[in-house]
C-alpha positions in Angstrom: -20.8 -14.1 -3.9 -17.2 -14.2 -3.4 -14.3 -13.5 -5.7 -12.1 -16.2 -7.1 -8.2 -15.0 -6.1 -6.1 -16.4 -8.8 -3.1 -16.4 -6.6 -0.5 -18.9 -5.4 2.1 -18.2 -3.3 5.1 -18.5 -5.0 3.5 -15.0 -6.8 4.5 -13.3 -3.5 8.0 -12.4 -5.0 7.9 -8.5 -3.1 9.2 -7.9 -0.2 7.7 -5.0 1.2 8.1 -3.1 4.4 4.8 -1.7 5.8 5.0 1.7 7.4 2.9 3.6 9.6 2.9 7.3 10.3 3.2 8.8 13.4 2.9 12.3 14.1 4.5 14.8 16.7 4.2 18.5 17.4 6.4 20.4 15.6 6.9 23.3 17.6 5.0 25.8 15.2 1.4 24.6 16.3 1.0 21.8 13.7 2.4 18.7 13.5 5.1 16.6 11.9 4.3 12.9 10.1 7.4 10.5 10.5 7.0 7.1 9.3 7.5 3.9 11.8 7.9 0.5 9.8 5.5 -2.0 11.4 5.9 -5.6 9.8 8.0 -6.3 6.6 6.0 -8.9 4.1 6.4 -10.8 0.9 3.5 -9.5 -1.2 2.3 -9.5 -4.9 2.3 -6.4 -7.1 -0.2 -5.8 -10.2 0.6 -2.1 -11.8 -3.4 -1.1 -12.7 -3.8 1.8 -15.1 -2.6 5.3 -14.6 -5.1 7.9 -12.5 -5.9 11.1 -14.0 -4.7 12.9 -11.3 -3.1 16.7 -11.9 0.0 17.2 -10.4 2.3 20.0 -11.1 5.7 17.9 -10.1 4.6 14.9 -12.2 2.5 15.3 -15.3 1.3 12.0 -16.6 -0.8 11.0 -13.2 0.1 8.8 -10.9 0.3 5.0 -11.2 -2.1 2.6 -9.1 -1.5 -0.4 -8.0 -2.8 -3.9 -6.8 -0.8 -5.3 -3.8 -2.2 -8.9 -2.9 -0.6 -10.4 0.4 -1.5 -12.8 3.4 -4.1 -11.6 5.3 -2.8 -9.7 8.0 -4.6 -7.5 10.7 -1.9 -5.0 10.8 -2.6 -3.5 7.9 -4.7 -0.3 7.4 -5.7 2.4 4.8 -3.3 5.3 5.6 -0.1 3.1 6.1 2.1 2.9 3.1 4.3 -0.3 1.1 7.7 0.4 1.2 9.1 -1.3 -2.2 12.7 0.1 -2.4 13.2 3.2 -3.3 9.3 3.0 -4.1 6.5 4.0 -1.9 2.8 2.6 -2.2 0.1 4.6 -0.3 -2.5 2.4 0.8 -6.2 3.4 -0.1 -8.1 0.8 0.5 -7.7 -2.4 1.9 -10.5 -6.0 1.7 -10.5 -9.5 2.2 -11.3 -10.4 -1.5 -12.6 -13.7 -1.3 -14.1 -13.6 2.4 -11.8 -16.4 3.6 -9.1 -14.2 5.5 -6.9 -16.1 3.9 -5.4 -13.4 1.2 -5.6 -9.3 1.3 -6.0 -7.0 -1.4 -5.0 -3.7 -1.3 -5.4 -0.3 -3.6 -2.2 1.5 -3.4 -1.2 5.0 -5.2 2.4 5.6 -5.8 3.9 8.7 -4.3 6.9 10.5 -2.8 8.3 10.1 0.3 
């Protein structure tokens, strides 16, 4: 059974850079993550409740988020929105009525 997307294109009012990470030796024996933008896109953004998460630097939890664009191949869980001076880390990533025609995505905010 798919899900009915409720969402026309002139909701795509974001325009958001997609970035992917890339990581290097650092010299020390581990490795250092830089971020490479991939493709920028106009996208959709739905704030969803606040996760419970504990985090010392940011009491409150973190706020999710619903990022609805065209479907694109590109992106991948472990890539990130760029939204600004906001980041949106992407978690998880489906085609939400089956017609690879639209792309949800979960998305946590965090710090560069």
């Amino acid at each position: 059974m798919a899900i009915k997307l409720n969402t026309r294109p002139g909701q795509l009012r974001h325009r958001l850079v997609l970035e992917a990470p890339i990581f290097a030796a650092d010299g020390g024996g581990g490795t250092a993550r830089s971020w490479e933008t991939s493709v920028i896109l106009w996208a959709q953004i739905i704030p969803l409740s606040p996760a419970p998460d504990v985090d010392a630097e940011r009491p409150g939890g973190q706020v999710r988020y619903r990022v609805i664009c065209r479907h694109r191949t590109e992106v991948k869980v472990g890539q990130r929105f760029r939204n600004g001076p906001q980041y949106l880390g992407i978690e998880a990533v489906f085609d939400p009525d089956g017609t690879a025609r639209w792309l949800e995505c979960r998305c946590r905010e965090h710090q560069p």
